[in-house]
C-alpha positions as CSV (number, residue, x, y, z in Angstrom):
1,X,0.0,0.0,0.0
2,X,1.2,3.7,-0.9
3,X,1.0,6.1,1.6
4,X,-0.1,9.4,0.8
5,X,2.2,12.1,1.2
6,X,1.1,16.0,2.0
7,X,1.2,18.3,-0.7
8,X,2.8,21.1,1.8
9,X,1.4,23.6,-1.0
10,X,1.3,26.7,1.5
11,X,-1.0,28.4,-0.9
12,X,-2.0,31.8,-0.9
13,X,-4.5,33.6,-2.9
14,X,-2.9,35.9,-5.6
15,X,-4.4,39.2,-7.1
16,X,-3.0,38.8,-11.1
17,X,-4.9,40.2,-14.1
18,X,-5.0,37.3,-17.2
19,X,-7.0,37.8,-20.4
20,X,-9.8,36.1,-21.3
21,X,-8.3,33.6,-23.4
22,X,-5.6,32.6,-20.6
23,X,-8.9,31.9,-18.0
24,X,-10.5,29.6,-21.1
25,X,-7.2,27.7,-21.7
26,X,-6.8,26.9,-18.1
27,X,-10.2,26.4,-17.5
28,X,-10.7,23.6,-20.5
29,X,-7.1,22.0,-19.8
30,X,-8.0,22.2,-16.2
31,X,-10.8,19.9,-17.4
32,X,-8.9,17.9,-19.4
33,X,-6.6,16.8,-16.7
34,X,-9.2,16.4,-13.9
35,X,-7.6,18.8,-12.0
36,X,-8.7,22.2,-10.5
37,X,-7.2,25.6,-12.1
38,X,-5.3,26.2,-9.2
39,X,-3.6,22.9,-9.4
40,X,-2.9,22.7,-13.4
41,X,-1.7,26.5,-13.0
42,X,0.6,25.5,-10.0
43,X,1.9,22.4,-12.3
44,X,2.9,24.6,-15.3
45,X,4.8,27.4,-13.3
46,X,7.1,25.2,-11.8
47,X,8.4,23.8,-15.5
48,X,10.0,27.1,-15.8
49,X,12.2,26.1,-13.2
50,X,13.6,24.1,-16.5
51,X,14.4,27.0,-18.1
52,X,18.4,26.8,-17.2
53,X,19.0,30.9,-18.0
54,X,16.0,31.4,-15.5
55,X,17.8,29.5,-12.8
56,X,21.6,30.7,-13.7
57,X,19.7,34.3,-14.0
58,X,18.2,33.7,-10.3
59,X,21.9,32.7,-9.3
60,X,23.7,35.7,-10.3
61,X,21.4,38.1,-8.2
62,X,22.4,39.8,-4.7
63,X,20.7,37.8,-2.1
64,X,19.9,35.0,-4.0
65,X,19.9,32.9,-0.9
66,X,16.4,33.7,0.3
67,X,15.1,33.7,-3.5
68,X,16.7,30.1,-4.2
69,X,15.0,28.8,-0.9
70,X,12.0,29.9,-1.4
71,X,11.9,28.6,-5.0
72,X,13.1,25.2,-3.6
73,X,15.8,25.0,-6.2
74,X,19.1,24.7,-4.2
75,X,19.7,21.5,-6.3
76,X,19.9,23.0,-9.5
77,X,22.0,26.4,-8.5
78,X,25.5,25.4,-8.7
């Protein structure tokens, strides 16, 4: 038997202004993937953690420290 691990999301609600057409795509694909928005928005924002000039971006900026730890990406700084 698996065990179910907690999601340890800490969400918070956000006040961000998207078009129209962003709220549809979302909305549908949310569908798709029997998932709520929330969760198939959360899901695509951390793959641009793959985006490598992102990350060495995020490295080369004072303080990084706090902004690396918070993004949960001390494994891929280097």
């Amino acid at each position: 038997m698996q065990f179910l691990e907690p999601k340890n999301k800490n969400a918070k609600p956000v006040d961000w202004t998207i078009s129209e057409q962003t709220r549809e795509i979302v909305k549908q694909y949310a569908e798709y993937a029997e998932r709520t928005e929330s969760e198939t928005v959360d899901e695509f924002l951390l793959n641009i953690l793959g985006d490598q000039k992102f990350i060495d971006w995020i490295t080369n900026k004072r303080s990084n420290k706090r902004v690396v730890q918070k993004m949960g990406i001390k494994d891929k700084v280097g």
